[in-house]
C-alpha positions in Angstrom: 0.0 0.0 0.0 0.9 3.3 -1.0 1.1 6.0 1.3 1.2 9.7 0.6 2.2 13.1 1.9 -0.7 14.3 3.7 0.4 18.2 3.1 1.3 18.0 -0.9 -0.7 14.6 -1.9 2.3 13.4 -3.6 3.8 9.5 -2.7 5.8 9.7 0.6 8.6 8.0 -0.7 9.1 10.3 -4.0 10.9 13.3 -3.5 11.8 15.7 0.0 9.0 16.3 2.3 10.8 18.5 4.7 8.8 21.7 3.2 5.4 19.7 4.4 6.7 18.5 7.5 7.7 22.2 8.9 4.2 23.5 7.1 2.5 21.2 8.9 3.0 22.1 12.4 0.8 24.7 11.5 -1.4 23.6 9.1 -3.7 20.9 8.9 -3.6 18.0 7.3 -4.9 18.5 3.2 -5.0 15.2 1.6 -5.4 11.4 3.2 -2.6 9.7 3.7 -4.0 6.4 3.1 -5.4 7.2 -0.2 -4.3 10.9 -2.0 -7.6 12.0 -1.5 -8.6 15.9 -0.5 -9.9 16.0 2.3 -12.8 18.6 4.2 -11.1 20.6 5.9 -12.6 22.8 9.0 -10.5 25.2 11.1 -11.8 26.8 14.4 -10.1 28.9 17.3 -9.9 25.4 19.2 -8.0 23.5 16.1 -9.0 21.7 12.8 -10.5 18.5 11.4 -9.8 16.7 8.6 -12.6 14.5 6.9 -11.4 11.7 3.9 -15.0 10.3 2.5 -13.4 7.1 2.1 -11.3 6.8 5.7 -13.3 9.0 8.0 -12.0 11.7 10.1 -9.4 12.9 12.3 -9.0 16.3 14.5 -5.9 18.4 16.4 
């Protein structure tokens, strides 16, 4: 199984993710990791979820 950068969407294990990495301890997460797809995307004062129609949701 192929997993993906959940910043960019782009395969994990092409290229340097260190741009997503350090944007993502701000930002939340854009695409699923699991399957590349965008994801719904909510951001409140208290922090963020992340919804993938196909693998469900996750929050910070």
């Amino acid at each position: 199984m192929t997993s993906y950068c959940d910043h960019c969407g782009r395969p994990a294990v092409e290229g340097d993710h260190a741009a997503c990495g350090a944007a993502r301890v701000m930002e939340p997460p854009r695409y699923c990791a699991s399957c590349r797809r965008r994801m719904v995307v909510q951001v409140t004062p208290r922090g963020w979820s992340a919804r993938c129609a196909e693998h469900g949701s996750l929050s910070g």
